[in-house]
mmCIF file as Biopython writes it, N, C-alpha, C and O atoms, coordinates in Angstrom:
data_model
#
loop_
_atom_site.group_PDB
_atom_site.id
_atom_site.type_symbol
_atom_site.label_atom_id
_atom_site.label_alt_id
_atom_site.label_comp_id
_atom_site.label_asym_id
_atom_site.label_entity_id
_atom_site.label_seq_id
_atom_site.pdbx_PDB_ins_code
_atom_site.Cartn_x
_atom_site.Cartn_y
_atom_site.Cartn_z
_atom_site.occupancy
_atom_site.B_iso_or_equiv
_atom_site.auth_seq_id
_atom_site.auth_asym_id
_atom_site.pdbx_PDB_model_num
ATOM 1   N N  . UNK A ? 1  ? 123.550 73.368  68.385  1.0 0.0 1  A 1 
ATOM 2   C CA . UNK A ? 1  ? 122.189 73.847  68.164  1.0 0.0 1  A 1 
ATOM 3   C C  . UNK A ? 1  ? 121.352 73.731  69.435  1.0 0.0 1  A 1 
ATOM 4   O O  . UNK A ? 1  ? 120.625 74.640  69.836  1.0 0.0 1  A 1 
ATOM 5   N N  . UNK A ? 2  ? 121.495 72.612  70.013  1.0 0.0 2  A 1 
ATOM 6   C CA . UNK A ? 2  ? 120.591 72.392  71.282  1.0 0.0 2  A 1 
ATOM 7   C C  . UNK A ? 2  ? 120.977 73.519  72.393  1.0 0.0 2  A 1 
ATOM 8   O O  . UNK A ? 2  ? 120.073 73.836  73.166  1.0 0.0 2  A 1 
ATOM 9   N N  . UNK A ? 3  ? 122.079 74.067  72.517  1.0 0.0 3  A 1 
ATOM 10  C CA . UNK A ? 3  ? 123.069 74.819  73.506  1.0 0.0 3  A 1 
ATOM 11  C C  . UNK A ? 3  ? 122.397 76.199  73.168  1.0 0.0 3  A 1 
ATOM 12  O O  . UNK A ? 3  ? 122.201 76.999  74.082  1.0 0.0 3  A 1 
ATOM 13  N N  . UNK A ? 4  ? 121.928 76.586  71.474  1.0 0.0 4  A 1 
ATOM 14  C CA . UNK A ? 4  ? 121.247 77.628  71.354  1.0 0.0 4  A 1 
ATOM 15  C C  . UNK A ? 4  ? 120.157 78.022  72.127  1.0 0.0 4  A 1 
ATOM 16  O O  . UNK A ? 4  ? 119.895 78.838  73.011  1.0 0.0 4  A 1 
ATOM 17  N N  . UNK A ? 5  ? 119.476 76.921  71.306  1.0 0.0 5  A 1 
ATOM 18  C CA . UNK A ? 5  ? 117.980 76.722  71.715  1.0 0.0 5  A 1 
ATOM 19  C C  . UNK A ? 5  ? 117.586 76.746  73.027  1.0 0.0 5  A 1 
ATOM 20  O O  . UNK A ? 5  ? 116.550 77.323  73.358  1.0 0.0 5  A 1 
ATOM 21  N N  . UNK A ? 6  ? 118.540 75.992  74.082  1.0 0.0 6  A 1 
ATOM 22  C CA . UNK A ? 6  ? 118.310 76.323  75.315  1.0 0.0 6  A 1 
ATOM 23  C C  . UNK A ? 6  ? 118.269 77.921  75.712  1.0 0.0 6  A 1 
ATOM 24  O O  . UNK A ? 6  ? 117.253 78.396  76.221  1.0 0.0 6  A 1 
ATOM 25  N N  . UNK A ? 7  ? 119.307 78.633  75.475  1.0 0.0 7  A 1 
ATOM 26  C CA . UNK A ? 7  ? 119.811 79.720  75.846  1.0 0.0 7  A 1 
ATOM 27  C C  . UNK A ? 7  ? 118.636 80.825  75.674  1.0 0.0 7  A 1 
ATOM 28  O O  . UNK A ? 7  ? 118.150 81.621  76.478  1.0 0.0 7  A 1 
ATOM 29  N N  . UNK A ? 8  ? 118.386 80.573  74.382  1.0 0.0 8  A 1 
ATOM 30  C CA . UNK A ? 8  ? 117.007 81.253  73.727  1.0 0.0 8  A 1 
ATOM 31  C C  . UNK A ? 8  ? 115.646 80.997  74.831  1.0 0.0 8  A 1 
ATOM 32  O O  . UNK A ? 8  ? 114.935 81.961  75.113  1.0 0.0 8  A 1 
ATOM 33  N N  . UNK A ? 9  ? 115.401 79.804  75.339  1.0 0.0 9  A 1 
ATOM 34  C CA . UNK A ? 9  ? 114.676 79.854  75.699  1.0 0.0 9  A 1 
ATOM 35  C C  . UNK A ? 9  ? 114.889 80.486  77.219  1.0 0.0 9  A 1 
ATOM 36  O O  . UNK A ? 9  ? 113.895 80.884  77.825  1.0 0.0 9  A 1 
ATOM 37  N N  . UNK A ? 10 ? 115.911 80.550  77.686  1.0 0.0 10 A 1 
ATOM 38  C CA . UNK A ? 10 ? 116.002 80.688  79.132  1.0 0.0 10 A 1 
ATOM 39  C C  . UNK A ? 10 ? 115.768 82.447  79.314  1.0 0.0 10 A 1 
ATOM 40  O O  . UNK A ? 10 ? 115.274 83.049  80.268  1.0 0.0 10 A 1 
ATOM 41  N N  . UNK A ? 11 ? 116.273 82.935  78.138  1.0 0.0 11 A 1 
ATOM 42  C CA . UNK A ? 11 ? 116.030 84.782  77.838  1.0 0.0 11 A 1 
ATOM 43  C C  . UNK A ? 11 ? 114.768 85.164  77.250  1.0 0.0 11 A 1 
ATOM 44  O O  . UNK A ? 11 ? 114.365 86.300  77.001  1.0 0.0 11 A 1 
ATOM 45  N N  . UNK A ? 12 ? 114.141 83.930  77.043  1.0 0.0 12 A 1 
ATOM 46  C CA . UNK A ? 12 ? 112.629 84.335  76.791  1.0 0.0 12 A 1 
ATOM 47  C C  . UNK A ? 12 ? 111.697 83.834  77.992  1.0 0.0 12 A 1 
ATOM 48  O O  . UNK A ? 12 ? 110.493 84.088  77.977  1.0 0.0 12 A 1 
ATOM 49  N N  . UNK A ? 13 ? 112.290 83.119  79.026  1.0 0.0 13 A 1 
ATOM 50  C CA . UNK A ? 13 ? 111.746 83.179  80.353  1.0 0.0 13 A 1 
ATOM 51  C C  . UNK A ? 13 ? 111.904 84.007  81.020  1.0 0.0 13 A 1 
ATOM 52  O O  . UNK A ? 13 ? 111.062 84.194  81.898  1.0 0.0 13 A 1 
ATOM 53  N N  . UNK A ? 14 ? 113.055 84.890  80.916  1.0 0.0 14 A 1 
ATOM 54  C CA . UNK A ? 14 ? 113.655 85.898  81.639  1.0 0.0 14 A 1 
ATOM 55  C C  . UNK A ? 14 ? 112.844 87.272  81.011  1.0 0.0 14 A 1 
ATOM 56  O O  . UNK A ? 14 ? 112.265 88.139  81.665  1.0 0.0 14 A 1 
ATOM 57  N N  . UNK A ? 15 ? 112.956 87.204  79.928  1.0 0.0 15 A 1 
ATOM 58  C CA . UNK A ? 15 ? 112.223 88.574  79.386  1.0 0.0 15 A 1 
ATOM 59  C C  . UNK A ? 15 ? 110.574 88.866  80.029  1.0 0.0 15 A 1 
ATOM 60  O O  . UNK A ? 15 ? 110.024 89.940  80.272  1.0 0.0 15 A 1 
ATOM 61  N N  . UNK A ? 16 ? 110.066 87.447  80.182  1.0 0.0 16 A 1 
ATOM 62  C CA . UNK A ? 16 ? 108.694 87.117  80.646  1.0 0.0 16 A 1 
ATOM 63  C C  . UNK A ? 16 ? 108.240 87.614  82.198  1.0 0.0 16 A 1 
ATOM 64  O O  . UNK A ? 16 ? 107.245 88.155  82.682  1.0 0.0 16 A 1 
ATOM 65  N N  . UNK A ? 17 ? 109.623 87.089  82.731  1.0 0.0 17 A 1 
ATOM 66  C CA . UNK A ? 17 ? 109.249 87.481  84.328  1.0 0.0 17 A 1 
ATOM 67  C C  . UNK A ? 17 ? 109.652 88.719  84.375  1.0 0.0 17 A 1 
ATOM 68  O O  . UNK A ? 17 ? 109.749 89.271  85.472  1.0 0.0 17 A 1 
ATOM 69  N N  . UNK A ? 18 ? 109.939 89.338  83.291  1.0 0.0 18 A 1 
ATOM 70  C CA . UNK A ? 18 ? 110.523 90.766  83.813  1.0 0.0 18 A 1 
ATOM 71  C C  . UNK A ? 18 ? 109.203 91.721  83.750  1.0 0.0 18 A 1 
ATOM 72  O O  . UNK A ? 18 ? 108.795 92.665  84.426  1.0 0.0 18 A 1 
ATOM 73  N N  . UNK A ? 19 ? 108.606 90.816  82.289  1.0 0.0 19 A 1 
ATOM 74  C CA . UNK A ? 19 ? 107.330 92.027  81.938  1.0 0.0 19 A 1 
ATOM 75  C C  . UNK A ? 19 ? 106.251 91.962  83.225  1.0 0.0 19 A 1 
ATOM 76  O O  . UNK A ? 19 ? 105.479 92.827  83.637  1.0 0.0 19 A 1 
ATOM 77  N N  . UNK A ? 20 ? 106.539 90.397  83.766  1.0 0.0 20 A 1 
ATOM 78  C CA . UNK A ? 20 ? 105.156 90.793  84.581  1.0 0.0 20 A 1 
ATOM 79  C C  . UNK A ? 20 ? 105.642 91.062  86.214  1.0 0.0 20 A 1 
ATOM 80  O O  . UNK A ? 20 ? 104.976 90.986  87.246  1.0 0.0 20 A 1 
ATOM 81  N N  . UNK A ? 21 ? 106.864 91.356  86.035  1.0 0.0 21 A 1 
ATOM 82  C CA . UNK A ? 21 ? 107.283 92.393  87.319  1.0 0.0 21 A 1 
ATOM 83  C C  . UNK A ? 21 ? 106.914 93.944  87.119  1.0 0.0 21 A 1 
ATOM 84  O O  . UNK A ? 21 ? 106.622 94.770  87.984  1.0 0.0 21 A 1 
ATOM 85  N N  . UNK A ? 22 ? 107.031 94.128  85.457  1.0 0.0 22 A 1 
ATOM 86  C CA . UNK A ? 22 ? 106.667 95.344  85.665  1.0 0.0 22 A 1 
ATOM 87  C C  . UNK A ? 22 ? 105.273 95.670  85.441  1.0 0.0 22 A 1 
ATOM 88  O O  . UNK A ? 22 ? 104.759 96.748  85.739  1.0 0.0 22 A 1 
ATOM 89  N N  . UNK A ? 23 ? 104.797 94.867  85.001  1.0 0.0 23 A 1 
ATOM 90  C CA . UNK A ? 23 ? 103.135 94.879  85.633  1.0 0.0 23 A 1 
ATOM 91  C C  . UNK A ? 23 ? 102.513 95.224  86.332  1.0 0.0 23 A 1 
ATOM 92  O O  . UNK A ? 23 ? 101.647 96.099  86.290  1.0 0.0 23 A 1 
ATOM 93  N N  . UNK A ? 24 ? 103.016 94.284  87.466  1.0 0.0 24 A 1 
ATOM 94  C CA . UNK A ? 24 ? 102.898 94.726  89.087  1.0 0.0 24 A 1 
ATOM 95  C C  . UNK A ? 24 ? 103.281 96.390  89.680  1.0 0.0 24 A 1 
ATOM 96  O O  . UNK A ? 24 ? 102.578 97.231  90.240  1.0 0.0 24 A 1 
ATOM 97  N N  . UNK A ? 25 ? 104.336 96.388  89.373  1.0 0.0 25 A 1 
ATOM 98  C CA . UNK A ? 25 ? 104.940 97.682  89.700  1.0 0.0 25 A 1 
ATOM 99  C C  . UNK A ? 25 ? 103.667 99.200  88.560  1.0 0.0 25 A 1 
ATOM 100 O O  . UNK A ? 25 ? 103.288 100.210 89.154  1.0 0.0 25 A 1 
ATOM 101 N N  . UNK A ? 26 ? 103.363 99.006  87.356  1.0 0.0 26 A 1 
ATOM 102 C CA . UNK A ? 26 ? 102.695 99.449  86.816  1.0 0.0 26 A 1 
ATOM 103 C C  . UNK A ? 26 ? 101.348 99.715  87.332  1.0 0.0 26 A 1 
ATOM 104 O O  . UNK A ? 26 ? 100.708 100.765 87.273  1.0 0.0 26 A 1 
ATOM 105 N N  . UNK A ? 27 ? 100.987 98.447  87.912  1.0 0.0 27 A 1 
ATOM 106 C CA . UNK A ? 27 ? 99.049  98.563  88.209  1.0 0.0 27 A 1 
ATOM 107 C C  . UNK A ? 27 ? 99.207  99.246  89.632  1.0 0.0 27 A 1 
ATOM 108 O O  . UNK A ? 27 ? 98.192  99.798  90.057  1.0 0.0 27 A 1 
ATOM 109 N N  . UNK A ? 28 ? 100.196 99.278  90.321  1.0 0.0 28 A 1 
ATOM 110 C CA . UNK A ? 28 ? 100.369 99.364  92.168  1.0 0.0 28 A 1 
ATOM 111 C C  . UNK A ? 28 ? 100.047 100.784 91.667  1.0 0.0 28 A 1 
ATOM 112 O O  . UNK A ? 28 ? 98.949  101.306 91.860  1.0 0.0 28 A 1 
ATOM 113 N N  . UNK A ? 29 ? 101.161 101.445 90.946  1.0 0.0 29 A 1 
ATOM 114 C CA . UNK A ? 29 ? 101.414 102.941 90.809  1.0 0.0 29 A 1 
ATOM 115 C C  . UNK A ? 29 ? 100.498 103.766 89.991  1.0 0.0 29 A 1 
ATOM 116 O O  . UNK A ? 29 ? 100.322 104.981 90.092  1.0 0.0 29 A 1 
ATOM 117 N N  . UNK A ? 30 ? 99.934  102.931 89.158  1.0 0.0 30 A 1 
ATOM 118 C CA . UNK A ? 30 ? 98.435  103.855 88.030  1.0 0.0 30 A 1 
ATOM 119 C C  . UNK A ? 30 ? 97.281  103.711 88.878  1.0 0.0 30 A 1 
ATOM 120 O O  . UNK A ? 30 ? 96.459  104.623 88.798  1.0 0.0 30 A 1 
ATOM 121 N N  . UNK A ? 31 ? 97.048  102.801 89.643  1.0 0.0 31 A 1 
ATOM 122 C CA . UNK A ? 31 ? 95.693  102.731 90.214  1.0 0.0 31 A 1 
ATOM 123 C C  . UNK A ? 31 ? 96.102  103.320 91.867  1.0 0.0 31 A 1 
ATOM 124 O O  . UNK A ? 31 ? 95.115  103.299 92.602  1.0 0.0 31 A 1 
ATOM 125 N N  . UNK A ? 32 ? 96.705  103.558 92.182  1.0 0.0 32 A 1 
ATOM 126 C CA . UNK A ? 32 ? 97.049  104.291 93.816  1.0 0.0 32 A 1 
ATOM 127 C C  . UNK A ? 32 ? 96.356  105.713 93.196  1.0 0.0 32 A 1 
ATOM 128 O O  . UNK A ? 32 ? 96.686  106.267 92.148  1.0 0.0 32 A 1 
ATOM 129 N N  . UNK A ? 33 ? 95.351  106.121 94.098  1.0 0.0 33 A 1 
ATOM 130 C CA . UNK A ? 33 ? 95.033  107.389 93.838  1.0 0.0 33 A 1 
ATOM 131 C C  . UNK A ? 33 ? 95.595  108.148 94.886  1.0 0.0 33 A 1 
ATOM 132 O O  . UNK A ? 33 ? 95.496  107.696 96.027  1.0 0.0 33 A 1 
ATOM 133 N N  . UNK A ? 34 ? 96.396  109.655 94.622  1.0 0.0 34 A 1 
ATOM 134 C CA . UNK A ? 34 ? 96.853  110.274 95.381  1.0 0.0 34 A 1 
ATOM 135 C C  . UNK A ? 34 ? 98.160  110.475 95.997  1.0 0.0 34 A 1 
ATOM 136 O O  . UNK A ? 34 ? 98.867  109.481 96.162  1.0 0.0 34 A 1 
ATOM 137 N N  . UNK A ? 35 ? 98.537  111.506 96.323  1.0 0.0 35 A 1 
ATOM 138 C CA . UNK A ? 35 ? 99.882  111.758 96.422  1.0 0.0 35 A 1 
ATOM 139 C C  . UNK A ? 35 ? 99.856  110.941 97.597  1.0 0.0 35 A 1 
ATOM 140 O O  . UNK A ? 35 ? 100.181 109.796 97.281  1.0 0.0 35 A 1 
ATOM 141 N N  . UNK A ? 36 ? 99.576  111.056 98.966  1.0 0.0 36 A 1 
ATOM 142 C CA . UNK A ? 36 ? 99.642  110.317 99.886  1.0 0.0 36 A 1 
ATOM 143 C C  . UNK A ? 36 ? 99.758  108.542 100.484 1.0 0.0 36 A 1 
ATOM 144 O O  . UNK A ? 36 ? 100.320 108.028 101.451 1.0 0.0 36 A 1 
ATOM 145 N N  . UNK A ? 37 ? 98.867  107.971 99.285  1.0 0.0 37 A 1 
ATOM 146 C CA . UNK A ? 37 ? 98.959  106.774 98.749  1.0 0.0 37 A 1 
ATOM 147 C C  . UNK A ? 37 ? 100.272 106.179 98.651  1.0 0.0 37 A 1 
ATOM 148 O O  . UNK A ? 37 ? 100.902 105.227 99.110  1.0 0.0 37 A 1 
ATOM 149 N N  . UNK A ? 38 ? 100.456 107.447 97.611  1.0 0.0 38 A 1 
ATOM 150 C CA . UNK A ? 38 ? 102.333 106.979 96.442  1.0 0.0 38 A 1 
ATOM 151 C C  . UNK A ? 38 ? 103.183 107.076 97.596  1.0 0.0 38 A 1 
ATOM 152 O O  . UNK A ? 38 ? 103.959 106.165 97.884  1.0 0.0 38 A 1 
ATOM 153 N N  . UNK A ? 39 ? 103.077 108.181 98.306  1.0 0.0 39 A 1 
ATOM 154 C CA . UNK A ? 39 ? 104.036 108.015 99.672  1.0 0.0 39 A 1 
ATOM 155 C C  . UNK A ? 39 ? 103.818 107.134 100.325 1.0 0.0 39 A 1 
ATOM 156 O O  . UNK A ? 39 ? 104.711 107.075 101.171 1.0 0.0 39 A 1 
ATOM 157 N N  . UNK A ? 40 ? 102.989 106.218 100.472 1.0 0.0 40 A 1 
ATOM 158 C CA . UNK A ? 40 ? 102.932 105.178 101.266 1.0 0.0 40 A 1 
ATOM 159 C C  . UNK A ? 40 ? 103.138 103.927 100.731 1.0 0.0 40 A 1 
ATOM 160 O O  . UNK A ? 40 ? 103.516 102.898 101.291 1.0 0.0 40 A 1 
ATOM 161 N N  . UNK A ? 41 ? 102.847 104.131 99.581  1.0 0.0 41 A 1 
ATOM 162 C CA . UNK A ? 41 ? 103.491 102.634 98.781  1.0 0.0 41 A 1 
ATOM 163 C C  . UNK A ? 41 ? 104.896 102.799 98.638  1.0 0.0 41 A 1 
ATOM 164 O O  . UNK A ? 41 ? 105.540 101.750 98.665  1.0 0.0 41 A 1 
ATOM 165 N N  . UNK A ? 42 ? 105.677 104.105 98.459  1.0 0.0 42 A 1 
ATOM 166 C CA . UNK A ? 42 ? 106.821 104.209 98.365  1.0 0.0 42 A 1 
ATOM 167 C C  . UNK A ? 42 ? 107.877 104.005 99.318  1.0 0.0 42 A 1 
ATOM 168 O O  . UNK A ? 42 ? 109.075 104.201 99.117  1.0 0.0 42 A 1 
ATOM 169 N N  . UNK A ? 43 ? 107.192 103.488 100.643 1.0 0.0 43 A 1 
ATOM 170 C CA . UNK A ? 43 ? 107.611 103.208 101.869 1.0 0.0 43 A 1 
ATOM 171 C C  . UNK A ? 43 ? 108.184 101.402 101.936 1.0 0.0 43 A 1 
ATOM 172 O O  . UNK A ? 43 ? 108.884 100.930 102.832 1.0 0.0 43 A 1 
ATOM 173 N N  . UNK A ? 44 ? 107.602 100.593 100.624 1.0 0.0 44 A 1 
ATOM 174 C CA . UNK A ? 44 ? 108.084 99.341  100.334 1.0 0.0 44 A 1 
ATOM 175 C C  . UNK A ? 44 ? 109.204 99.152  99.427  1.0 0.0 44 A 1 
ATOM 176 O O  . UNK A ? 44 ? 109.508 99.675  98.355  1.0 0.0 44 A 1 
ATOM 177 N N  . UNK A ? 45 ? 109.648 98.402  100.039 1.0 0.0 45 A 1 
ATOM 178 C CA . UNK A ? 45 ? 111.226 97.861  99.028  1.0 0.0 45 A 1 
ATOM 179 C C  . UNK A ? 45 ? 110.655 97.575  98.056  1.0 0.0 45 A 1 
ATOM 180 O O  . UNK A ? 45 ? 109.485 97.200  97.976  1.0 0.0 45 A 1 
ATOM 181 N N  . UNK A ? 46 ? 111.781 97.789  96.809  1.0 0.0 46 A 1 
ATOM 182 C CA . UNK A ? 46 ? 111.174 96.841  95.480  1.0 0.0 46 A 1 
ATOM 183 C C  . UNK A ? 46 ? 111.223 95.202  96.004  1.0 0.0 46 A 1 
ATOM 184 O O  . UNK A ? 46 ? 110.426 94.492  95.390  1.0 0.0 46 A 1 
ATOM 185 N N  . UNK A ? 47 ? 111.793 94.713  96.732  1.0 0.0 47 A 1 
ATOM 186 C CA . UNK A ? 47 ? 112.102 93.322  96.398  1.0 0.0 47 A 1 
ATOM 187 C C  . UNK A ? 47 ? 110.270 92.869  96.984  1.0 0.0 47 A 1 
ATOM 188 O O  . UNK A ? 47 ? 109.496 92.103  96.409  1.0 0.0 47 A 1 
ATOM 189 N N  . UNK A ? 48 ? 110.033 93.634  98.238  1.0 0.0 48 A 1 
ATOM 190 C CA . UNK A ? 48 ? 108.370 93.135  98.532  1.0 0.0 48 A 1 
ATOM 191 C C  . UNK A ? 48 ? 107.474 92.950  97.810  1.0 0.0 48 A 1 
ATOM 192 O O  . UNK A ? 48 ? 106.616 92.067  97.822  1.0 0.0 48 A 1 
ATOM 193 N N  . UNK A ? 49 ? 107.786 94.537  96.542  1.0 0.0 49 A 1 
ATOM 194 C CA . UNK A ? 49 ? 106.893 94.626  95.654  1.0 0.0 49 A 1 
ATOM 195 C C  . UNK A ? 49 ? 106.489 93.606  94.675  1.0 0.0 49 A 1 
ATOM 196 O O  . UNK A ? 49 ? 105.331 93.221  94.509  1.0 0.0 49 A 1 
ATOM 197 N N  . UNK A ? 50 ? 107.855 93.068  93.839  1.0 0.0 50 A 1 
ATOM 198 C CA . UNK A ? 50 ? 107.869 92.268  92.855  1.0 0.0 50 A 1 
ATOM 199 C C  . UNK A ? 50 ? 107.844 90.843  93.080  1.0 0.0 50 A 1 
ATOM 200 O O  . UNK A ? 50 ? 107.886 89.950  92.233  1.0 0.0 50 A 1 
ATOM 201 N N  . UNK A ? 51 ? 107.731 90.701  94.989  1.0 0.0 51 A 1 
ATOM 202 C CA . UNK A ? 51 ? 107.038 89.204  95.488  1.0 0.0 51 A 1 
ATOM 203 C C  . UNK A ? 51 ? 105.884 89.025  95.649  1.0 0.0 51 A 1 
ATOM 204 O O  . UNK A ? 51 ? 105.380 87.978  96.055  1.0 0.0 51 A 1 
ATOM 205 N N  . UNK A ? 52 ? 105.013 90.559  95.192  1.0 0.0 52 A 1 
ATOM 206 C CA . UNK A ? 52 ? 103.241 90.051  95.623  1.0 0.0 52 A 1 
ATOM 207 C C  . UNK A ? 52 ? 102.888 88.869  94.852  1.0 0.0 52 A 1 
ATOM 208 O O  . UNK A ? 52 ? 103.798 88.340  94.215  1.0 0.0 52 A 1 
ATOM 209 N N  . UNK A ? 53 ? 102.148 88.549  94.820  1.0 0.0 53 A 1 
ATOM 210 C CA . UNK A ? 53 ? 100.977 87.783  93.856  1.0 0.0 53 A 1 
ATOM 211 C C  . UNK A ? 53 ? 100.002 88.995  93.666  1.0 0.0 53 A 1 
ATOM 212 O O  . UNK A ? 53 ? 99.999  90.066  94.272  1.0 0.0 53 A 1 
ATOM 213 N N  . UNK A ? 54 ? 99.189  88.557  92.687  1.0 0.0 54 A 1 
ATOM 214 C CA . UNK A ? 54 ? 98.117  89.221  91.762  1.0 0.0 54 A 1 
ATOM 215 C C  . UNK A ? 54 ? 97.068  89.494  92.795  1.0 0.0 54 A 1 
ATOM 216 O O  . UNK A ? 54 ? 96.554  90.607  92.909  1.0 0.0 54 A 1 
ATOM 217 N N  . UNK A ? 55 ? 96.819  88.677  93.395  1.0 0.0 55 A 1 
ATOM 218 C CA . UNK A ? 55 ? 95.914  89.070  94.661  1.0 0.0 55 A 1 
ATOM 219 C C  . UNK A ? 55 ? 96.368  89.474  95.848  1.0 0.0 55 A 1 
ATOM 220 O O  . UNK A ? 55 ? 95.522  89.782  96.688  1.0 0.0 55 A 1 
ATOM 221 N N  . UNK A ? 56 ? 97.627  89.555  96.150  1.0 0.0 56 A 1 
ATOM 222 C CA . UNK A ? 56 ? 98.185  90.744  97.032  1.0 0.0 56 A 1 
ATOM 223 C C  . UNK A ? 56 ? 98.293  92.521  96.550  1.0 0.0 56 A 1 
ATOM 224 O O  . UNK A ? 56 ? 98.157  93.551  97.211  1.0 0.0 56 A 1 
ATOM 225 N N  . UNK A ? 57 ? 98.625  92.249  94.971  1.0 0.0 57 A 1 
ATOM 226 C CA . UNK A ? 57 ? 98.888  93.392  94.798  1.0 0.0 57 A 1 
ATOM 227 C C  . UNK A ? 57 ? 97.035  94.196  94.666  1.0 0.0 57 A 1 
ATOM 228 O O  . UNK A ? 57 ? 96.714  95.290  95.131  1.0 0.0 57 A 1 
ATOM 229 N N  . UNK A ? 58 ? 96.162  93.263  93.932  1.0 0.0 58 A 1 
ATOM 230 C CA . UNK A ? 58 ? 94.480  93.745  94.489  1.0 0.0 58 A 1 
ATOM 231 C C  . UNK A ? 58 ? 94.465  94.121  95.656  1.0 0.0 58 A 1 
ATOM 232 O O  . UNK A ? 58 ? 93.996  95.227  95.924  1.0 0.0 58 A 1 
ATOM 233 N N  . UNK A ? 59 ? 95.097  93.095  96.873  1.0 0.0 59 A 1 
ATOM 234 C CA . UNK A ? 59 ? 94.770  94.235  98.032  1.0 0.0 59 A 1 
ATOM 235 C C  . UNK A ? 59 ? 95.359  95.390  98.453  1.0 0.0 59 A 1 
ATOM 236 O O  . UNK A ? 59 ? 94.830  96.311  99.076  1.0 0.0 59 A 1 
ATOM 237 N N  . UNK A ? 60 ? 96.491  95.290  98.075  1.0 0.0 60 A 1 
ATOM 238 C CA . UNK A ? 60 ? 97.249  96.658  98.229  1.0 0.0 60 A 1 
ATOM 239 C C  . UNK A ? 60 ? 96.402  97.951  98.055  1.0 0.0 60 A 1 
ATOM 240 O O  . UNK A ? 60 ? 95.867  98.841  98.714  1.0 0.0 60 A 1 
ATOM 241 N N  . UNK A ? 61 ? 96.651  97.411  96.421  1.0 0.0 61 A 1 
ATOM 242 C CA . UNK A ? 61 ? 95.580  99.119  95.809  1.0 0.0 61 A 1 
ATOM 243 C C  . UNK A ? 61 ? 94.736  98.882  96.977  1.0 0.0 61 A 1 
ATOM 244 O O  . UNK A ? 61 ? 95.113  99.643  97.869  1.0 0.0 61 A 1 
ATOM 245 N N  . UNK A ? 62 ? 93.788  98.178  97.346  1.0 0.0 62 A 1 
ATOM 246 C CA . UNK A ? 62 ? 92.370  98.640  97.692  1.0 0.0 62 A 1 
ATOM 247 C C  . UNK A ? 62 ? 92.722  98.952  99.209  1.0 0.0 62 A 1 
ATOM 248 O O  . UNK A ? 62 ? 91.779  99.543  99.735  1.0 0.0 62 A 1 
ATOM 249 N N  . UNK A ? 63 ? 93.755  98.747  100.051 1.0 0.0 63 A 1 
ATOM 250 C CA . UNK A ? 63 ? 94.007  99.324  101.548 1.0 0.0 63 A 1 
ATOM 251 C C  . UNK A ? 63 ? 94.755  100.505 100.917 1.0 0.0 63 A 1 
ATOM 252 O O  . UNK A ? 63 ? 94.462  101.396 101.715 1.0 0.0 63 A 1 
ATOM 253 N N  . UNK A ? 64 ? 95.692  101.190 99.802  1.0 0.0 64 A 1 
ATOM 254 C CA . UNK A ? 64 ? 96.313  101.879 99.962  1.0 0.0 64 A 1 
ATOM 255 C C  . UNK A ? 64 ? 94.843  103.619 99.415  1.0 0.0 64 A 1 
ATOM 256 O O  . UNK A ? 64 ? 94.812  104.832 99.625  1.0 0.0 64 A 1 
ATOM 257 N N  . UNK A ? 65 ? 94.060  102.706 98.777  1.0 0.0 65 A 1 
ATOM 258 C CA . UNK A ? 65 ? 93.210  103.446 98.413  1.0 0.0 65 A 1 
ATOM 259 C C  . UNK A ? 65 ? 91.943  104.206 99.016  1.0 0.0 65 A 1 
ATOM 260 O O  . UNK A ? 65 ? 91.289  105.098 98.476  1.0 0.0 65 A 1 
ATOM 261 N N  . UNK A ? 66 ? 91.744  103.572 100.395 1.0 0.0 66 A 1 
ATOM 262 C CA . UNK A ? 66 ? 90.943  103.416 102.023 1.0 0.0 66 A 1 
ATOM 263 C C  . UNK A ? 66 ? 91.124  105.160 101.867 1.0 0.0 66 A 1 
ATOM 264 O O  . UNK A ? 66 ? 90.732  105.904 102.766 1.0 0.0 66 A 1 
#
């Protein structure tokens, strides 16, 4: 039972960091206004992307949005 319970919990940590990877990836790409933008955010690896913090990815939008 304990061997469950762990397991359970480790795929409900995992499910967690996934949603708020795609978060990130979500707010970068709905709030970029403009085709030119998207080409320029599209110029970053995913792995950069899904290392911002919440206040990296605020600045993003707001330099990619300049």
């Amino acid at each position: 039972m304990n061997q469950i319970s762990v397991q359970d919990k480790l795929t409900e940590t995992n499910l967690q960091k996934r949603k708020e990877r795609g978060k990130k990836v979500f707010r970068l790409f709905s709030n970029v206004g403009g085709i030119e933008a998207i080409e320029r955010l599209k110029s970053f690896n995913a792995t950069t992307i899904l290392n911002l913090s919440p206040d990296d990815v605020d600045f993003l939008i707001a330099r990619l949005n300049e």
